[in-house]
N, CA, C and O atoms as a Tinker XYZ file with bonds, in Angstrom:
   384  protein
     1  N    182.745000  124.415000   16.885000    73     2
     2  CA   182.957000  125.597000   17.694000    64     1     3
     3  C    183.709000  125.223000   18.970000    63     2     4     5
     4  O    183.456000  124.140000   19.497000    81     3
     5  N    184.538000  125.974000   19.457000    73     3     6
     6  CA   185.381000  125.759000   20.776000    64     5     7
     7  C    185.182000  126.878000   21.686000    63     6     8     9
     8  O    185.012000  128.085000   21.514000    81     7
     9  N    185.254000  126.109000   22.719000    73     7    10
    10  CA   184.751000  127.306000   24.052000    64     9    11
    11  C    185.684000  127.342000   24.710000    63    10    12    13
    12  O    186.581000  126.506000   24.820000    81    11
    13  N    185.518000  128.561000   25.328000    73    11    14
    14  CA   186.534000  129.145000   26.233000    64    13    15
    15  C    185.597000  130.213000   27.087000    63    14    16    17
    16  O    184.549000  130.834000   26.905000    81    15
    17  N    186.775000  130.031000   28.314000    73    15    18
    18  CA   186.165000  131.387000   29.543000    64    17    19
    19  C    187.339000  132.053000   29.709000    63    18    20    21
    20  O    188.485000  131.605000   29.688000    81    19
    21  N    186.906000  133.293000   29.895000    73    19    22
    22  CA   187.875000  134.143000   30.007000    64    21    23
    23  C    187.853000  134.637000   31.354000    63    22    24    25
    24  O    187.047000  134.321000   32.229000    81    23
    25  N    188.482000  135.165000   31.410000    73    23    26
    26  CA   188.680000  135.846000   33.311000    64    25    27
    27  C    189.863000  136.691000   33.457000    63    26    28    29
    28  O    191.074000  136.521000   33.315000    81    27
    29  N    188.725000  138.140000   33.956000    73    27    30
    30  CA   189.929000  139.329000   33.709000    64    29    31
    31  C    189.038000  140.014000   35.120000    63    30    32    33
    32  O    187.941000  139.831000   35.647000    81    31
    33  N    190.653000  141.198000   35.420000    73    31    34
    34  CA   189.965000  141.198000   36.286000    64    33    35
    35  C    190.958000  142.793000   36.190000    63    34    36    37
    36  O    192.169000  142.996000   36.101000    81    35
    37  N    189.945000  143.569000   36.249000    73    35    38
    38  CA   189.721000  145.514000   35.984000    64    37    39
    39  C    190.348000  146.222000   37.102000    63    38    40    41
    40  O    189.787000  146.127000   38.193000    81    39
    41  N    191.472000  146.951000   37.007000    73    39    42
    42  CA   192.160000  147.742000   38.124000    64    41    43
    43  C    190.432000  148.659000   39.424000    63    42    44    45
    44  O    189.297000  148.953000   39.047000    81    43
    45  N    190.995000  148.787000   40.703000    73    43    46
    46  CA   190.078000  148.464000   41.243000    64    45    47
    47  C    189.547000  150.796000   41.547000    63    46    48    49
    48  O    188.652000  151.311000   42.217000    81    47
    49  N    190.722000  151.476000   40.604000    73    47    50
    50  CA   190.468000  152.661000   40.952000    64    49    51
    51  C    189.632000  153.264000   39.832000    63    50    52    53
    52  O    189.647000  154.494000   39.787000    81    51
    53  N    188.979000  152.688000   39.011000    73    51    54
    54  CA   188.363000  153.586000   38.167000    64    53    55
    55  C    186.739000  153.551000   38.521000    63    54    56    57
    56  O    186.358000  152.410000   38.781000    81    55
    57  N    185.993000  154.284000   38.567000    73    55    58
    58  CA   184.424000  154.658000   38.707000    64    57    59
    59  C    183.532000  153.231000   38.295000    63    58    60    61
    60  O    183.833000  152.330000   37.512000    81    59
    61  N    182.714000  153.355000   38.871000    73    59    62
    62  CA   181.778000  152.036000   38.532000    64    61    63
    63  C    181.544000  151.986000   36.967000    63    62    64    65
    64  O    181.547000  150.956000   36.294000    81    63
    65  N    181.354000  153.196000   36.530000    73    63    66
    66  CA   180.763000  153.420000   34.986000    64    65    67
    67  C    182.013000  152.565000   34.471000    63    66    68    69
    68  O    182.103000  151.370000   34.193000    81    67
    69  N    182.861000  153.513000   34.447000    73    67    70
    70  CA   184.216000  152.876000   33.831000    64    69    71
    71  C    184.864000  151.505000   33.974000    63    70    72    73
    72  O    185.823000  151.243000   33.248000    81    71
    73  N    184.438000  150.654000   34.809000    73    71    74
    74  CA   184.916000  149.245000   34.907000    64    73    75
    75  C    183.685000  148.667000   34.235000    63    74    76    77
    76  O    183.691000  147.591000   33.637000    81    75
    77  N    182.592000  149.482000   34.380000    73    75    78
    78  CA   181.798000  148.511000   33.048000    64    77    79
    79  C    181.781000  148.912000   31.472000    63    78    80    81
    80  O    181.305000  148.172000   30.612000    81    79
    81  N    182.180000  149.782000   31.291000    73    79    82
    82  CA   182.750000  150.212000   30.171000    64    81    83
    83  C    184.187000  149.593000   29.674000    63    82    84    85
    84  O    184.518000  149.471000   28.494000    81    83
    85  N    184.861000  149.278000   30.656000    73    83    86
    86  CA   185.784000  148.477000   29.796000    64    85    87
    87  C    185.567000  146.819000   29.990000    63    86    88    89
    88  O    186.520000  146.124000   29.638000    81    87
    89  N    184.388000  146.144000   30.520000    73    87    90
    90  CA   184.017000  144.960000   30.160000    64    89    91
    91  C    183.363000  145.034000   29.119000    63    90    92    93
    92  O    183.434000  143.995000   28.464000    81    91
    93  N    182.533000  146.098000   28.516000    73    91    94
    94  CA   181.921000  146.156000   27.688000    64    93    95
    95  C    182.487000  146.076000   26.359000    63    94    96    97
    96  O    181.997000  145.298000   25.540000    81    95
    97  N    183.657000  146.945000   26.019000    73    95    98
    98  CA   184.847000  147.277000   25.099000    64    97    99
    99  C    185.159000  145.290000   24.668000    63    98   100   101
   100  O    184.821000  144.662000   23.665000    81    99
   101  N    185.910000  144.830000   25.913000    73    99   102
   102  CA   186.243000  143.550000   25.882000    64   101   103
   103  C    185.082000  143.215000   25.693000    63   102   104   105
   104  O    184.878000  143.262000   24.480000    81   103
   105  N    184.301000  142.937000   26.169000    73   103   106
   106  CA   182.875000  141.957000   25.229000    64   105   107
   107  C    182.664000  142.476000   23.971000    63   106   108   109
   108  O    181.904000  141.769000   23.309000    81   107
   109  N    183.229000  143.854000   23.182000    73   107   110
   110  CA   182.844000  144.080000   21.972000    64   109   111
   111  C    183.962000  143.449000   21.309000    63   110   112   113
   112  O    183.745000  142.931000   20.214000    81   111
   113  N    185.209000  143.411000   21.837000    73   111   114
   114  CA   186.262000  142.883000   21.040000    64   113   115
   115  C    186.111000  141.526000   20.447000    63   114   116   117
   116  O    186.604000  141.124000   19.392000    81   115
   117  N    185.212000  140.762000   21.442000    73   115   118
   118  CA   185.337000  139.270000   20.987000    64   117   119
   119  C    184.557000  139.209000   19.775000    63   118   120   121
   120  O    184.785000  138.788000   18.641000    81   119
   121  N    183.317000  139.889000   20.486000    73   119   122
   122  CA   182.361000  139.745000   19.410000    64   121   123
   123  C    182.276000  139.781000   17.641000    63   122   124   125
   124  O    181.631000  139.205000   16.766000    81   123
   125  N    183.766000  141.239000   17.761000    73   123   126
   126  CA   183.234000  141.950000   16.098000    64   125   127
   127  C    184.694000  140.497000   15.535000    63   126   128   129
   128  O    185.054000  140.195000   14.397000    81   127
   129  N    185.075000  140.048000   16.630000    73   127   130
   130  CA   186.195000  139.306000   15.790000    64   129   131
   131  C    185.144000  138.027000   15.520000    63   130   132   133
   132  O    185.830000  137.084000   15.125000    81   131
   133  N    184.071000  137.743000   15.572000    73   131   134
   134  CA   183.635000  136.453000   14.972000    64   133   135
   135  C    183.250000  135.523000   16.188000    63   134   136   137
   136  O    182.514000  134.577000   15.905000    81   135
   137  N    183.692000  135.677000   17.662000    73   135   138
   138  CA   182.988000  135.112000   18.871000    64   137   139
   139  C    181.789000  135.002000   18.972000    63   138   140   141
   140  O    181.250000  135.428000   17.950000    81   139
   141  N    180.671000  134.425000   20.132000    73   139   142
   142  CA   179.855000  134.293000   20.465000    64   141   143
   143  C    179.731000  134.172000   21.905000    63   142   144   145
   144  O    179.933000  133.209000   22.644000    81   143
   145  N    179.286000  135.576000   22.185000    73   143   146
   146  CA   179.192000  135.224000   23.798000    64   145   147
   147  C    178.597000  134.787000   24.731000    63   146   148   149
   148  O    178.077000  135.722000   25.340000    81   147
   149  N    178.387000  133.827000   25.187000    73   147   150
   150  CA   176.988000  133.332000   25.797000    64   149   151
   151  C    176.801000  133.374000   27.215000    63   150   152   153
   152  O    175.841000  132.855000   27.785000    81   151
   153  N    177.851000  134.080000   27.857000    73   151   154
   154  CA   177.436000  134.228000   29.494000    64   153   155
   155  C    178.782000  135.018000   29.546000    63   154   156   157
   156  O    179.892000  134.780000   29.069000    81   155
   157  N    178.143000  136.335000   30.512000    73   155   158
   158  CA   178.895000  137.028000   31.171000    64   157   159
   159  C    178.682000  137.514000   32.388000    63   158   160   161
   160  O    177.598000  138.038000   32.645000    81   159
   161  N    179.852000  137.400000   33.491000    73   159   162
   162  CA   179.154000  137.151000   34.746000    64   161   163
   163  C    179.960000  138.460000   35.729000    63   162   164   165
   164  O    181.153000  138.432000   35.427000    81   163
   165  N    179.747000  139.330000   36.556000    73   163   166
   166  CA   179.998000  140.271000   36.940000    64   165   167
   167  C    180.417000  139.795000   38.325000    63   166   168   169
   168  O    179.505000  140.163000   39.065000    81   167
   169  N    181.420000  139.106000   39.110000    73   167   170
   170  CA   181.989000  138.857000   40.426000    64   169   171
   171  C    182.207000  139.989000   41.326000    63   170   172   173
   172  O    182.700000  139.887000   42.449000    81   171
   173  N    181.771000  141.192000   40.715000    73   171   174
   174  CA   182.193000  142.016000   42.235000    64   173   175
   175  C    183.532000  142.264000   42.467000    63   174   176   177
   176  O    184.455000  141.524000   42.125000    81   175
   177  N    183.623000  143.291000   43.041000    73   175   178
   178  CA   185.092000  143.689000   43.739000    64   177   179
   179  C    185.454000  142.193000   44.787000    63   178   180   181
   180  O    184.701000  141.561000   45.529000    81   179
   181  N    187.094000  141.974000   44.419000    73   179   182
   182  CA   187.734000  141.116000   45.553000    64   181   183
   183  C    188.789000  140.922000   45.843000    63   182   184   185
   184  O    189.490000  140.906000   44.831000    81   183
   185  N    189.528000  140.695000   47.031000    73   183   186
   186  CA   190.984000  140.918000   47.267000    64   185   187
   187  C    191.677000  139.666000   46.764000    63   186   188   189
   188  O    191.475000  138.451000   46.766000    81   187
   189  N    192.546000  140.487000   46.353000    73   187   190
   190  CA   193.757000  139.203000   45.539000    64   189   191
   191  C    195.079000  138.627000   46.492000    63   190   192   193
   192  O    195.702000  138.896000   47.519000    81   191
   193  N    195.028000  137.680000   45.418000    73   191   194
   194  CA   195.682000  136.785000   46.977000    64   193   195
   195  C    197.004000  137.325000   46.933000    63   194   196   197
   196  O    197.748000  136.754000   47.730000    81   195
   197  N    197.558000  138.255000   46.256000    73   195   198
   198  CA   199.035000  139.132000   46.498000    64   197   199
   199  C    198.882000  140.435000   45.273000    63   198   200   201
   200  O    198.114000  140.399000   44.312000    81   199
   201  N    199.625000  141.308000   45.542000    73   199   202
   202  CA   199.467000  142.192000   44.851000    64   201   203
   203  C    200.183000  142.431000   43.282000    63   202   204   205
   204  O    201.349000  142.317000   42.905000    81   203
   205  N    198.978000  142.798000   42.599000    73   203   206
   206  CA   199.377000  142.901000   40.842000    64   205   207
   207  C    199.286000  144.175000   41.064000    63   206   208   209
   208  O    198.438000  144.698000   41.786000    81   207
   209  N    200.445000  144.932000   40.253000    73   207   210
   210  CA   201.425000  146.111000   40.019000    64   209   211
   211  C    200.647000  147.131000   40.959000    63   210   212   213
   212  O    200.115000  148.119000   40.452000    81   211
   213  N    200.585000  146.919000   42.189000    73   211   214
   214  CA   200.597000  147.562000   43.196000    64   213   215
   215  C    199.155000  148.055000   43.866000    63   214   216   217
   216  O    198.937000  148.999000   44.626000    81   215
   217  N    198.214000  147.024000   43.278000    73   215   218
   218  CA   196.552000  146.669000   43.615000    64   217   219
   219  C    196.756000  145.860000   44.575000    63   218   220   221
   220  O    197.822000  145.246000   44.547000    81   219
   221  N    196.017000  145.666000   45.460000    73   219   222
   222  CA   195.555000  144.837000   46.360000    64   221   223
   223  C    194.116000  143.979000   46.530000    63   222   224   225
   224  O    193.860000  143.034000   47.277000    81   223
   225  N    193.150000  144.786000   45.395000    73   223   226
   226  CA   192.028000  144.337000   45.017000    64   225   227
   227  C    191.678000  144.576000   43.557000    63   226   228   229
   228  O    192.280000  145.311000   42.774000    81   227
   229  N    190.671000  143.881000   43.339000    73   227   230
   230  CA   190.171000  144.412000   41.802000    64   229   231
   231  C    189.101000  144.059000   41.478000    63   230   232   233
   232  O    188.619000  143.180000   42.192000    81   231
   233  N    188.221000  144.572000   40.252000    73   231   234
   234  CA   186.661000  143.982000   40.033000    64   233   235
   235  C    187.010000  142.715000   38.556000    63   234   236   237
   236  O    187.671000  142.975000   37.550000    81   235
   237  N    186.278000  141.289000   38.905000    73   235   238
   238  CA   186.100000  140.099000   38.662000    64   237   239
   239  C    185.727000  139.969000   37.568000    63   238   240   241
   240  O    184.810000  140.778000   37.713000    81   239
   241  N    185.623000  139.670000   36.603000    73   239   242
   242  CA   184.335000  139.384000   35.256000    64   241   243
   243  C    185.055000  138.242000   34.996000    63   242   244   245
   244  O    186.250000  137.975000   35.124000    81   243
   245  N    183.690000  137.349000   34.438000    73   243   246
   246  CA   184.249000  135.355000   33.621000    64   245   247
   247  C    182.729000  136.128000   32.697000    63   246   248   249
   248  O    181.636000  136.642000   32.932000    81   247
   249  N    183.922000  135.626000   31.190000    73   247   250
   250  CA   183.196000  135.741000   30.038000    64   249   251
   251  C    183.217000  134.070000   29.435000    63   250   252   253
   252  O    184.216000  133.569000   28.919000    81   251
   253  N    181.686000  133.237000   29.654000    73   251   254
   254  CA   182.028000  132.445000   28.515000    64   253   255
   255  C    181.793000  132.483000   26.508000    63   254   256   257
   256  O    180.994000  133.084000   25.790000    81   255
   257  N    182.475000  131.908000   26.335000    73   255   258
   258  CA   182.069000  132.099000   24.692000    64   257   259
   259  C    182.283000  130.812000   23.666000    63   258   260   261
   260  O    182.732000  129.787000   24.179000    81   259
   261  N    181.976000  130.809000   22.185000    73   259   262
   262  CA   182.348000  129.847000   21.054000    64   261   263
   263  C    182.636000  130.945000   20.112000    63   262   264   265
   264  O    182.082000  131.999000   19.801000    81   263
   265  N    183.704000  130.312000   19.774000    73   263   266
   266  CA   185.131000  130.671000   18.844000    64   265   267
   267  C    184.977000  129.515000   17.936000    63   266   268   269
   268  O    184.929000  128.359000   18.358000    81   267
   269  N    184.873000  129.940000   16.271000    73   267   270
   270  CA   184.810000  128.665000   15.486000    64   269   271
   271  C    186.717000  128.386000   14.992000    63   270   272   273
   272  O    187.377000  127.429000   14.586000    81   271
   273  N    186.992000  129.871000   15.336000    73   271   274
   274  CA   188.978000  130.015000   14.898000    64   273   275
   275  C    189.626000  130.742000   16.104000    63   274   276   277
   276  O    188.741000  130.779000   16.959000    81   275
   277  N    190.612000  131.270000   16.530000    73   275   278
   278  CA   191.564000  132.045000   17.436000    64   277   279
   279  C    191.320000  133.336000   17.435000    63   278   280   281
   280  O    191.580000  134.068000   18.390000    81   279
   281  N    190.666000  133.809000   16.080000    73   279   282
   282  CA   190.516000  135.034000   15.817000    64   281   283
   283  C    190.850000  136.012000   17.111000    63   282   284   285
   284  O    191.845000  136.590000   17.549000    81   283
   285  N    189.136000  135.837000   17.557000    73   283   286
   286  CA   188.867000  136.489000   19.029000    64   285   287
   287  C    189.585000  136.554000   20.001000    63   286   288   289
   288  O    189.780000  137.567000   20.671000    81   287
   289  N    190.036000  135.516000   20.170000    73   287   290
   290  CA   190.592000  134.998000   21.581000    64   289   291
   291  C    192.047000  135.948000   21.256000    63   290   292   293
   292  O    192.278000  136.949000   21.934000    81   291
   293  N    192.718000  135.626000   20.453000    73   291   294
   294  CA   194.504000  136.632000   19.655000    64   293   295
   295  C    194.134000  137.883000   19.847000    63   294   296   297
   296  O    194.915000  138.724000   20.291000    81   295
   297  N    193.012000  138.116000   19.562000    73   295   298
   298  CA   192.760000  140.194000   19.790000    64   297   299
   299  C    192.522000  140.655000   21.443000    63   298   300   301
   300  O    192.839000  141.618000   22.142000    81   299
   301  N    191.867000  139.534000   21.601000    73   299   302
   302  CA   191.244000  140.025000   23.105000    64   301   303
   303  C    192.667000  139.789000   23.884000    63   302   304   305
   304  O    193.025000  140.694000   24.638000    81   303
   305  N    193.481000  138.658000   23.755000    73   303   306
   306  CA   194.552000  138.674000   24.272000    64   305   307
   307  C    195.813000  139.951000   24.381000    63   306   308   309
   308  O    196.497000  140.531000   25.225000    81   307
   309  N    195.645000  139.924000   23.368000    73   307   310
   310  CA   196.810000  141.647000   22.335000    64   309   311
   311  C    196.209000  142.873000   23.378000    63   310   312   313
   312  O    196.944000  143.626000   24.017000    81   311
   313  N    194.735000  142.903000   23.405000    73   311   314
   314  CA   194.729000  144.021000   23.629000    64   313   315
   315  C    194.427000  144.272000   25.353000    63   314   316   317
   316  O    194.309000  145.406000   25.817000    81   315
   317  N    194.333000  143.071000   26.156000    73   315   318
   318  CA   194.526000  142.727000   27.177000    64   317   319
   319  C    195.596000  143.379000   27.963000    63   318   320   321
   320  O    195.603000  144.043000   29.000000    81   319
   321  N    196.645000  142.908000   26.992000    73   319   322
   322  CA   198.464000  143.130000   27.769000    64   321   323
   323  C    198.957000  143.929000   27.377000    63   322   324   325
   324  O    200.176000  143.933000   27.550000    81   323
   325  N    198.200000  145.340000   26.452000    73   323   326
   326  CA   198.108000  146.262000   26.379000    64   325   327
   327  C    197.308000  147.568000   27.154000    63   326   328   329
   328  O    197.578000  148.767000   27.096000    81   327
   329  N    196.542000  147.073000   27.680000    73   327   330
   330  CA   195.213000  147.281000   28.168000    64   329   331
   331  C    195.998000  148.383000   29.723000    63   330   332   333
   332  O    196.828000  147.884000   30.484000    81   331
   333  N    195.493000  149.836000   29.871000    73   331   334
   334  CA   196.140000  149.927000   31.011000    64   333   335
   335  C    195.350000  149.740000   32.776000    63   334   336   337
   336  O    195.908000  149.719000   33.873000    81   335
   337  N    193.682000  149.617000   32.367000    73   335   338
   338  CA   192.415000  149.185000   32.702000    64   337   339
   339  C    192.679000  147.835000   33.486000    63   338   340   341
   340  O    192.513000  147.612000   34.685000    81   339
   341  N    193.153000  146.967000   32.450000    73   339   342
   342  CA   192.789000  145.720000   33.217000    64   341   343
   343  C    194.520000  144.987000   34.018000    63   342   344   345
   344  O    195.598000  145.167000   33.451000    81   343
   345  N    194.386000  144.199000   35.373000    73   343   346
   346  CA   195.022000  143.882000   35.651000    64   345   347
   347  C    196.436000  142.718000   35.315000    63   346   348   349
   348  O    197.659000  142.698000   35.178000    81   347
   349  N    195.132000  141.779000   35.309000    73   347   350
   350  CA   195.347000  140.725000   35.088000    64   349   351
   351  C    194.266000  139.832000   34.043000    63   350   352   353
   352  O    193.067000  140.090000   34.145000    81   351
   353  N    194.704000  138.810000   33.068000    73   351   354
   354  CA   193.453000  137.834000   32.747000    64   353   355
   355  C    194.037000  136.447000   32.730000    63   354   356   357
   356  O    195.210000  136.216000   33.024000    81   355
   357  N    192.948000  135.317000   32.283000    73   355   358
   358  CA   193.375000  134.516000   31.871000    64   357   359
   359  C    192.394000  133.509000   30.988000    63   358   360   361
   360  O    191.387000  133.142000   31.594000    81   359
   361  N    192.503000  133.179000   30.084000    73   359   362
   362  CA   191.765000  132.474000   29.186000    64   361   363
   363  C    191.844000  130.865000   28.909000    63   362   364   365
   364  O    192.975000  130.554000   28.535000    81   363
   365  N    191.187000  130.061000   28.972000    73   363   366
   366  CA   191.068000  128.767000   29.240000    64   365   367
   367  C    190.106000  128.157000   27.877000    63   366   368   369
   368  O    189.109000  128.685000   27.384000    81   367
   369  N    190.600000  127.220000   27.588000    73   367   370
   370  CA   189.730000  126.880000   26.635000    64   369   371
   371  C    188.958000  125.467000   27.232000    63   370   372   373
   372  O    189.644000  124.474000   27.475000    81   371
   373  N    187.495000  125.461000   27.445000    73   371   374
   374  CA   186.770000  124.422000   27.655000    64   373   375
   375  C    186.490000  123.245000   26.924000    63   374   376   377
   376  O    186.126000  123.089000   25.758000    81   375
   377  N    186.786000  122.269000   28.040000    73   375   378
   378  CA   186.563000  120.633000   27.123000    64   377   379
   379  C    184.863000  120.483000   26.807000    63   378   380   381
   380  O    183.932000  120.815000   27.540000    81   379
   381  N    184.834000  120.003000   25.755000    73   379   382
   382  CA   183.574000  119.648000   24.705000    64   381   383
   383  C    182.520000  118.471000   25.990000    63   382   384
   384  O    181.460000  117.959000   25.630000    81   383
């Protein structure tokens, strides 16, 4: 199994409900693709160190997980940079 953390971070104008609703979405994405999520961590609203497409802040989430293939990680990515919710992410894969 291979691990990875993810780190995305949710445009900062939508309702509290709604920025956890779309961490939630993304935590379902990994999941139904065959992931395992084992820590998800909620950072709070915070200002970014320059502005993404015209935010100045945004709310934080680090998802860690085990991936036995790419599956997960290729969907969550796809639908990321599609995504009109989230800002920015970035995904890292952790040494063993």
């Amino acid at each position: 199994m291979k691990k990875y953390e993810i780190m995305f971070i949710v445009r900062p104008t939508l309702s509290e409900d709604e920025i956890k609703k779309v961490a939630k979405e993304f935590e379902n994405v990994l999941t139904t693709n065959g992931a395992t999520v084992t820590d998800v961590k909620e950072m709070g609203q915070r200002e970014l160190a320059y502005e993404i497409k015209d935010f100045k802040n945004g709310y934080y989430y680090v998802i860690t997980l085990e991936a036995s293939d790419d599956k997960a990680i290729n969907e969550f990515d796809r639908l990321a940079l599609i995504s009109g919710d989230m800002i920015r992410h970035l995904i890292t894969k952790l040494e063993d």
